[in-house]
ChimeraX commands (.cxc) that place a marker at each C-alpha (Angstrom):
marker #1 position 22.64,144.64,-141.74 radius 0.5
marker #1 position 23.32,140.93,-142.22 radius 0.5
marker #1 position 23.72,137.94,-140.06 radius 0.5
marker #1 position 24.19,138.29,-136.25 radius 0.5
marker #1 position 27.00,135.16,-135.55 radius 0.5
marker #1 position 27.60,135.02,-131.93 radius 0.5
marker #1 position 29.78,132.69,-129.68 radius 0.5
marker #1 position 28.12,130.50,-126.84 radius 0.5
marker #1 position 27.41,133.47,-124.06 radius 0.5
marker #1 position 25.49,132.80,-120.57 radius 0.5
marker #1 position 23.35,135.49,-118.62 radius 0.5
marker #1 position 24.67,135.06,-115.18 radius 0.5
marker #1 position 22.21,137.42,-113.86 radius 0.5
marker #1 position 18.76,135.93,-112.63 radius 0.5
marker #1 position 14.65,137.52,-113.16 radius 0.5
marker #1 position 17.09,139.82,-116.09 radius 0.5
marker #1 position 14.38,141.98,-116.11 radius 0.5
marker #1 position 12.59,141.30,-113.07 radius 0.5
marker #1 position 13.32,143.82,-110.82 radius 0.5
marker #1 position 11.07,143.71,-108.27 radius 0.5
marker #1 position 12.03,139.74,-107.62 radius 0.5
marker #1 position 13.92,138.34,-104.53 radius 0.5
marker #1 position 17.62,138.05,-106.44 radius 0.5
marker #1 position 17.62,141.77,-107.02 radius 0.5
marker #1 position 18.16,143.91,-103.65 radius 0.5
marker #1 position 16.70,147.19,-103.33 radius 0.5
marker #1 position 18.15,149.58,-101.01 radius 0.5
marker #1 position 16.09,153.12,-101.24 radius 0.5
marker #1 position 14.39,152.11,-103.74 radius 0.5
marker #1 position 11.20,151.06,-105.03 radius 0.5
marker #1 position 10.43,149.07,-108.22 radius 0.5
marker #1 position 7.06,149.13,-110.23 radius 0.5
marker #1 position 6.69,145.85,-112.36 radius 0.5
marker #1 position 4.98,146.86,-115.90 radius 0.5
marker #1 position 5.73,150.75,-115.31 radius 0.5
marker #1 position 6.62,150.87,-119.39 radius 0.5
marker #1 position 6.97,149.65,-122.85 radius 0.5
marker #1 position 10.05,147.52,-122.99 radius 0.5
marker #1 position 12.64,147.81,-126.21 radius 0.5
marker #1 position 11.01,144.33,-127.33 radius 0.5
marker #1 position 7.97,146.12,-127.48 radius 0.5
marker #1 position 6.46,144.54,-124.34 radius 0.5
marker #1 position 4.92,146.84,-121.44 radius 0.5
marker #1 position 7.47,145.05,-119.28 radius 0.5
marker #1 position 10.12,147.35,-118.32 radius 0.5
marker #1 position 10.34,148.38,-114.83 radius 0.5
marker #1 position 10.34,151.72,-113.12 radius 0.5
marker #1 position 12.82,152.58,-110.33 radius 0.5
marker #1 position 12.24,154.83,-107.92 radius 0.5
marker #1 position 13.95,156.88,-104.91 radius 0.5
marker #1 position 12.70,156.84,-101.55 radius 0.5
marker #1 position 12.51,160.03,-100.13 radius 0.5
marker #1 position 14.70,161.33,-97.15 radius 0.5
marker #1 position 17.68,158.42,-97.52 radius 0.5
marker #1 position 21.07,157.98,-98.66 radius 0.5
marker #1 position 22.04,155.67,-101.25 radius 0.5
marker #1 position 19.54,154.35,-103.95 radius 0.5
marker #1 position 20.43,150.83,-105.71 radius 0.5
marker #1 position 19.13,147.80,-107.25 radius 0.5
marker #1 position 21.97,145.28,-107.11 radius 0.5
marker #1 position 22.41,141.54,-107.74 radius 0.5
marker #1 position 25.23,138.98,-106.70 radius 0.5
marker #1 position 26.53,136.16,-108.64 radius 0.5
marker #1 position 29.30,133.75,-108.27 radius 0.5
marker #1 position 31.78,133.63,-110.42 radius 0.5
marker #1 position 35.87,133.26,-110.92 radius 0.5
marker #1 position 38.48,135.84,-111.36 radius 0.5
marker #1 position 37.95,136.97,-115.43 radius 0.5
marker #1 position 36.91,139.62,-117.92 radius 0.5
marker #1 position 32.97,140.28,-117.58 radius 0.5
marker #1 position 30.50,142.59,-119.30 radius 0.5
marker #1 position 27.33,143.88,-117.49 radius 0.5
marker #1 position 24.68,145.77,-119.68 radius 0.5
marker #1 position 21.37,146.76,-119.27 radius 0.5
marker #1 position 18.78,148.82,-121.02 radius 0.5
marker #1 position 18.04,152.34,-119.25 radius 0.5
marker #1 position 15.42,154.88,-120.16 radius 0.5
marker #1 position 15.05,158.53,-118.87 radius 0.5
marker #1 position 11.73,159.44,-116.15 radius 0.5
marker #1 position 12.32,162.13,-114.33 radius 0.5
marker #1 position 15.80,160.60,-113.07 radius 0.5
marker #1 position 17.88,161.34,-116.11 radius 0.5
marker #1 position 21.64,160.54,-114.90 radius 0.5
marker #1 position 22.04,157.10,-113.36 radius 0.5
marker #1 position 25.30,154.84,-112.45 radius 0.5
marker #1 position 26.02,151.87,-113.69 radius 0.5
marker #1 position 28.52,149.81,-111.69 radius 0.5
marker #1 position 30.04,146.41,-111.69 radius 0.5
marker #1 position 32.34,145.23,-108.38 radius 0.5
marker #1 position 34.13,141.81,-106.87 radius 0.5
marker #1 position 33.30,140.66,-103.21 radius 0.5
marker #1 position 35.84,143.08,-102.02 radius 0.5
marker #1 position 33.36,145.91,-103.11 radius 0.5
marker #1 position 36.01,147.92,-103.48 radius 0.5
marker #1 position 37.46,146.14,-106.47 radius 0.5
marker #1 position 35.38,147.16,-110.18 radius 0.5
marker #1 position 34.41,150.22,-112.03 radius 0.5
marker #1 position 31.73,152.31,-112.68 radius 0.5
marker #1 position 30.25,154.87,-114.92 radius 0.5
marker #1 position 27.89,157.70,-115.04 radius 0.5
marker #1 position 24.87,157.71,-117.95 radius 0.5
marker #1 position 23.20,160.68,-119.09 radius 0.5
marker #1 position 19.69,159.01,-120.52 radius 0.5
marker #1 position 18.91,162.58,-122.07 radius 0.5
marker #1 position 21.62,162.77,-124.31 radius 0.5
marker #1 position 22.83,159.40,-124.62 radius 0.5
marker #1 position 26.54,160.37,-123.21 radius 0.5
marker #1 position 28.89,158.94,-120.87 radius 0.5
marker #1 position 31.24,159.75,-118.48 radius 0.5
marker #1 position 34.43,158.96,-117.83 radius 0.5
marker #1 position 35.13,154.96,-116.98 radius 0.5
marker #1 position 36.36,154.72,-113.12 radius 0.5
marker #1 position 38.48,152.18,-112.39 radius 0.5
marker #1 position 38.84,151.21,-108.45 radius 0.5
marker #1 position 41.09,148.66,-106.81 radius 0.5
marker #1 position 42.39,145.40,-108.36 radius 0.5
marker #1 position 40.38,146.12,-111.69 radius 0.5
marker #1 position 41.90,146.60,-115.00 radius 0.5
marker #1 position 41.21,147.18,-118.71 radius 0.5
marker #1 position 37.47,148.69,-117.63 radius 0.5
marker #1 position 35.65,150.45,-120.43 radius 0.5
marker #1 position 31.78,151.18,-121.33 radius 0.5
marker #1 position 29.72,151.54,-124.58 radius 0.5
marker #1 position 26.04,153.16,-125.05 radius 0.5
marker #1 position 24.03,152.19,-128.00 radius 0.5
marker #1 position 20.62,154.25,-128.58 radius 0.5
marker #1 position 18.30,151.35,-129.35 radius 0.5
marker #1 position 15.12,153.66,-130.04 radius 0.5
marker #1 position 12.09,155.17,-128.31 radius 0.5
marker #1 position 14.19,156.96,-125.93 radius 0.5
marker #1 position 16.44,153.48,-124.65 radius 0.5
marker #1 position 19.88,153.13,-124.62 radius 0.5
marker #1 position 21.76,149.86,-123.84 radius 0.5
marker #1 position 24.45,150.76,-121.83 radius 0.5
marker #1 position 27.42,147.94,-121.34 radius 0.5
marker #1 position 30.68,148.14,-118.66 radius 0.5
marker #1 position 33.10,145.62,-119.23 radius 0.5
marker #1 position 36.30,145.22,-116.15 radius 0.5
marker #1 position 39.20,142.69,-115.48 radius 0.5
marker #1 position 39.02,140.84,-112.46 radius 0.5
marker #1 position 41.94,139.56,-111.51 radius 0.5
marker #1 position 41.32,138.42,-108.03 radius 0.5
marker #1 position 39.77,135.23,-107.02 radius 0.5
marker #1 position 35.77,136.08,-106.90 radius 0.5
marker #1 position 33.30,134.78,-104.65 radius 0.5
marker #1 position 30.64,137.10,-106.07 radius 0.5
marker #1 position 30.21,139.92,-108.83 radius 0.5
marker #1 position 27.46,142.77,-108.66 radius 0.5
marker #1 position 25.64,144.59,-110.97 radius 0.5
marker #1 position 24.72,147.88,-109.99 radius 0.5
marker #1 position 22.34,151.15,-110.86 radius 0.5
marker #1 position 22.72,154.20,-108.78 radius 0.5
marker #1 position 20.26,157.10,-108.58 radius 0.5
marker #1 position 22.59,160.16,-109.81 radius 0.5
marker #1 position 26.03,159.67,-108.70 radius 0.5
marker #1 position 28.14,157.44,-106.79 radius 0.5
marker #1 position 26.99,158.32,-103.38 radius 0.5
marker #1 position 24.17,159.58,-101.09 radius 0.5
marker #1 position 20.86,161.48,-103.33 radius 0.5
marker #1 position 17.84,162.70,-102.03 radius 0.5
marker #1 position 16.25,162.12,-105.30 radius 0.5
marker #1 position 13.12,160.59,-105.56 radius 0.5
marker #1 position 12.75,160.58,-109.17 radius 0.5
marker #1 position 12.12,157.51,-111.55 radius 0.5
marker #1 position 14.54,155.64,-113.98 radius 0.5
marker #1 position 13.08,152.89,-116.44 radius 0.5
marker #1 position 14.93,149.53,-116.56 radius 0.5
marker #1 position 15.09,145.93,-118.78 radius 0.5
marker #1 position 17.26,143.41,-120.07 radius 0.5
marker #1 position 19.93,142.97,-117.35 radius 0.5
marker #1 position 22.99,140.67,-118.14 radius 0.5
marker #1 position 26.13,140.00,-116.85 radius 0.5
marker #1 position 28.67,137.65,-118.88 radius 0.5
marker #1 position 31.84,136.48,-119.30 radius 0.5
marker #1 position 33.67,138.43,-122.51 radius 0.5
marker #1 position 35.28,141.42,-123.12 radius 0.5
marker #1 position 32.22,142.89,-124.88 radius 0.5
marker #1 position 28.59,142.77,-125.07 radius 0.5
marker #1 position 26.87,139.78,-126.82 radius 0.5
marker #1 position 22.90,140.35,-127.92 radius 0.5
marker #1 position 19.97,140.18,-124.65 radius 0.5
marker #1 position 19.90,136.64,-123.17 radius 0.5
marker #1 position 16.49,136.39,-120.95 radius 0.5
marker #1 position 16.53,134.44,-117.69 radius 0.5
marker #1 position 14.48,133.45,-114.94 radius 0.5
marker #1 position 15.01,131.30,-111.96 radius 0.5
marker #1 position 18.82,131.11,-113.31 radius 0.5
marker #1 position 20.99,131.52,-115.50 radius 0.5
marker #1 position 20.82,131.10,-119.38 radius 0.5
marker #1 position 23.19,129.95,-122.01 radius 0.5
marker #1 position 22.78,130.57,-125.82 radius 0.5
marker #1 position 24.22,128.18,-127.72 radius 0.5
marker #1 position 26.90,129.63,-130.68 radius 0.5
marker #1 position 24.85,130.38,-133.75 radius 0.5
marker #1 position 26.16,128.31,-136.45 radius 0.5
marker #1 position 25.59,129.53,-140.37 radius 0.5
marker #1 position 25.35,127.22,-143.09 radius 0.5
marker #1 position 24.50,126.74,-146.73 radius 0.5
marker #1 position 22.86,124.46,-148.76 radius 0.5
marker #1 position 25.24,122.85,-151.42 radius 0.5
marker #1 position 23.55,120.20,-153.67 radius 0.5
marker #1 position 22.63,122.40,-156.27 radius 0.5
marker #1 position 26.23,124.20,-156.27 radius 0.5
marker link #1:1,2 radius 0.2
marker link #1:2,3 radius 0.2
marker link #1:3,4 radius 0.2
marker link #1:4,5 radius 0.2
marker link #1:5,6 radius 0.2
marker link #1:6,7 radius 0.2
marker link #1:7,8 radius 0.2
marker link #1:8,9 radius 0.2
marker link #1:9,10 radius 0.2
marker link #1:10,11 radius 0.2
marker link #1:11,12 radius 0.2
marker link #1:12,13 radius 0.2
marker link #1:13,14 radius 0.2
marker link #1:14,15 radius 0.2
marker link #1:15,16 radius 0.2
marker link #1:16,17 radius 0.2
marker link #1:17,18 radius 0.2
marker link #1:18,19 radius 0.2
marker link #1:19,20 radius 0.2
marker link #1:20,21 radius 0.2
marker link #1:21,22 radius 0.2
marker link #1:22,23 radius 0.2
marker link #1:23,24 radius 0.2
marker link #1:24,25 radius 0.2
marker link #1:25,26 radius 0.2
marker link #1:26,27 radius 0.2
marker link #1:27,28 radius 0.2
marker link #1:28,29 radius 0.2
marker link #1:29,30 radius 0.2
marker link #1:30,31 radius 0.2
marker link #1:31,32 radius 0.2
marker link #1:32,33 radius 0.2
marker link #1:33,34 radius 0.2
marker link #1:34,35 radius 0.2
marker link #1:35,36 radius 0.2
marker link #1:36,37 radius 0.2
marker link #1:37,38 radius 0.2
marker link #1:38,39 radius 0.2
marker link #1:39,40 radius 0.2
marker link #1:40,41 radius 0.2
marker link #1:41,42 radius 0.2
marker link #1:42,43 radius 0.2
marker link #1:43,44 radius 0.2
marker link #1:44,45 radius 0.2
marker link #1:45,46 radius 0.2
marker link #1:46,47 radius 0.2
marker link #1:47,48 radius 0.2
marker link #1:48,49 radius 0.2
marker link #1:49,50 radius 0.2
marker link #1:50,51 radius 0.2
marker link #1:51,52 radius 0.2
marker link #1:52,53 radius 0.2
marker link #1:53,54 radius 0.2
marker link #1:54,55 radius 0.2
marker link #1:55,56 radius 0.2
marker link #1:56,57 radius 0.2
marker link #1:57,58 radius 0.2
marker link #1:58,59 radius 0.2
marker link #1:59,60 radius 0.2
marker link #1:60,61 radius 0.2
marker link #1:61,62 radius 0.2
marker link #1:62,63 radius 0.2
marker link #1:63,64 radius 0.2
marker link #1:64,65 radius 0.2
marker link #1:65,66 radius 0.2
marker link #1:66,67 radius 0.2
marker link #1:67,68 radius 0.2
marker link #1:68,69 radius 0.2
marker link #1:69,70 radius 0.2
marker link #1:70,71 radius 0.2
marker link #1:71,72 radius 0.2
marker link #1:72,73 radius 0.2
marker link #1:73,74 radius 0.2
marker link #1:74,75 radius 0.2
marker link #1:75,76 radius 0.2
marker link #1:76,77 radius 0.2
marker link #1:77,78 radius 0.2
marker link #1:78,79 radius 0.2
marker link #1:79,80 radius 0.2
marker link #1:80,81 radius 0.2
marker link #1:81,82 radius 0.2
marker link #1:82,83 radius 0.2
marker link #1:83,84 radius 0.2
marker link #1:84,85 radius 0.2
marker link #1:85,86 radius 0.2
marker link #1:86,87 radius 0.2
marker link #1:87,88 radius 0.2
marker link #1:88,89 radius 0.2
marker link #1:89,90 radius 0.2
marker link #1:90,91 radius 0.2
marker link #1:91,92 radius 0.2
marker link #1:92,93 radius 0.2
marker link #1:93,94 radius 0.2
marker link #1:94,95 radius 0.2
marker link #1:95,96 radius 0.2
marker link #1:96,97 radius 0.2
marker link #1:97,98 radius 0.2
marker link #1:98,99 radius 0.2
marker link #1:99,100 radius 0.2
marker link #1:100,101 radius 0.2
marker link #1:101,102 radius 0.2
marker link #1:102,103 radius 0.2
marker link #1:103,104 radius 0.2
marker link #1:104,105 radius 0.2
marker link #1:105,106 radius 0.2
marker link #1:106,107 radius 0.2
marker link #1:107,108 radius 0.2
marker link #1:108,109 radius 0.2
marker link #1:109,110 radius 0.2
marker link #1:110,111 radius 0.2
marker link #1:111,112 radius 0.2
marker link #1:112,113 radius 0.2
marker link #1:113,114 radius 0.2
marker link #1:114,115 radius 0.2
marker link #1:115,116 radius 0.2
marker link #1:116,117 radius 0.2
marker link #1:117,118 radius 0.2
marker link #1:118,119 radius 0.2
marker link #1:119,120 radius 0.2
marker link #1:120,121 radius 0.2
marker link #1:121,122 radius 0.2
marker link #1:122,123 radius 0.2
marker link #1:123,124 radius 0.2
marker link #1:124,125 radius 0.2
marker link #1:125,126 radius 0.2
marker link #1:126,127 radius 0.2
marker link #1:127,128 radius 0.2
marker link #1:128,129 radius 0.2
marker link #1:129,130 radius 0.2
marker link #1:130,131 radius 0.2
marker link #1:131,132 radius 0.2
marker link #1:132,133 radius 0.2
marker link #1:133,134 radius 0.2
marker link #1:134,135 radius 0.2
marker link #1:135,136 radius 0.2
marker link #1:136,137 radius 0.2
marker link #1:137,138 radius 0.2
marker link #1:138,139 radius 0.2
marker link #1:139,140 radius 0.2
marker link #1:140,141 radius 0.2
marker link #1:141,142 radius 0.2
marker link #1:142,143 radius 0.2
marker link #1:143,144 radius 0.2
marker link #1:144,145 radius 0.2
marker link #1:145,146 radius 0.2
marker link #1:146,147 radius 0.2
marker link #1:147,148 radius 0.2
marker link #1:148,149 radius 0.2
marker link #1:149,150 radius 0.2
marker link #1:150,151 radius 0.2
marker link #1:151,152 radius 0.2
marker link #1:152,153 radius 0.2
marker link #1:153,154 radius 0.2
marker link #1:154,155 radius 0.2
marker link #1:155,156 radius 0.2
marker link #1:156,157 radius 0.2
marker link #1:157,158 radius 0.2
marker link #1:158,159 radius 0.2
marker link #1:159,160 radius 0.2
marker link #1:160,161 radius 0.2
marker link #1:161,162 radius 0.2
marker link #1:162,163 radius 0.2
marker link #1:163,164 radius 0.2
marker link #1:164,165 radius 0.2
marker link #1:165,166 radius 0.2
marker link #1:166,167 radius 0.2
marker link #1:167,168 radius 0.2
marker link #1:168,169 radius 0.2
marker link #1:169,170 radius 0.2
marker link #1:170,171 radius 0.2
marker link #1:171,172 radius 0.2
marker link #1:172,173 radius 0.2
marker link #1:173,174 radius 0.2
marker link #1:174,175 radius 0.2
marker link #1:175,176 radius 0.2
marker link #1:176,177 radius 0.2
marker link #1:177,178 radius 0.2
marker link #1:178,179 radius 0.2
marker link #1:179,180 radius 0.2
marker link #1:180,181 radius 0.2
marker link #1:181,182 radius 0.2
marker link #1:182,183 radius 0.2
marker link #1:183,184 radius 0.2
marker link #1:184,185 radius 0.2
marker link #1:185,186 radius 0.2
marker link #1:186,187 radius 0.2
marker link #1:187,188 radius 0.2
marker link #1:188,189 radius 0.2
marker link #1:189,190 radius 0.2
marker link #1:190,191 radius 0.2
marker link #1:191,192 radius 0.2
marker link #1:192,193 radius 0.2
marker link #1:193,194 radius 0.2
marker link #1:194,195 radius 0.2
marker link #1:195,196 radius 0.2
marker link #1:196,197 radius 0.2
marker link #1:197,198 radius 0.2
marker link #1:198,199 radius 0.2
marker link #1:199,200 radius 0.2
marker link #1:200,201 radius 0.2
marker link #1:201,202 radius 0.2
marker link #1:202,203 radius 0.2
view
């Protein structure tokens, strides 16, 4: 415990946890706004659900940005979907990486690493009440006209699951880790480095 000191970070992502709003595209999938208590204790949190019968089930958003080390993150929580994918990838698509989440356990899989990516790796921190923030940092070394953050139902790939995943707190950022939950809206957010001081006069 002590002071949280953080650089200047900016949320790329817009509606972070929004899900059901225009920037997010749903393919498969529906989204219930308010399905559950968010980790900020708000009922807030949005459910994610399969549609029966088709292939592959996503919620994905584009941004713009330039070739660079990013971090996406968001907070997951077990339904009855308990294994989802988290995936970040350039314009090219085929360019990022992606890993699996067991939301039962709280484990990973192994970090795959596709194209012109490098130096990918992923953290999960259990953040209580059955939520764990999951984060996926990759190098992009290519000249981007877009990134996207990703959720999958089950695996990379078709599932005829039409179970429900609970999601909040989306962000995607420029660092090689993940800084603390920036909300946005209608676009994105900066946070402004924290700067600690002390009083001195009576020193």
């Amino acid at each position: 415990r002590g002071p949280l000191i953080e650089e200047a970070r900016t949320n790329l992502l817009d509606y972070s946890s929004e899900f059901d709003n225009a920037p997010w595209t749903k393919t498969s999938v529906t989204v219930t706004d308010n399905a559950t208590t968010a980790p900020d204790g708000t009922l807030a949190a949005n459910g994610v659900t399969g549609v029966a019968g088709s292939g592959n089930k996503n919620i994905t958003q584009n941004r713009f940005a330039s070739a660079g080390t990013y971090t996406g993150s968001v907070y997951l929580k077990a339904g009855s979907q308990t294994v989802v994918l988290v995936r970040t990838n350039d314009n090219a698509v085929a360019n990022g990486a992606r890993v699996t989440v067991n939301l039962t356990n709280g484990t990973l899989g192994a970090v795959v690493t596709a194209g012109t990516a490098t130096n990918s790796s992923a953290t999960i921190n259990n953040v209580g009440s059955g939520w764990f923030r999951v984060s996926l940092t990759t190098t992009y070394v290519d000249a981007l006209t877009h990134l996207q953050l990703n959720t999958w139902h089950d695996t990379y790939g078709p599932s005829s699951s039409e179970n429900t995943y609970y999601i909040w707190g989306a962000q995607l950022e420029a660092g090689s880790a993940p800084s603390s939950y920036i909300p946005t809206t209608t676009g994105a957010v900066t946070r402004n480095a924290d700067q600690l001081s002390y009083a001195t006069a009576n020193w």
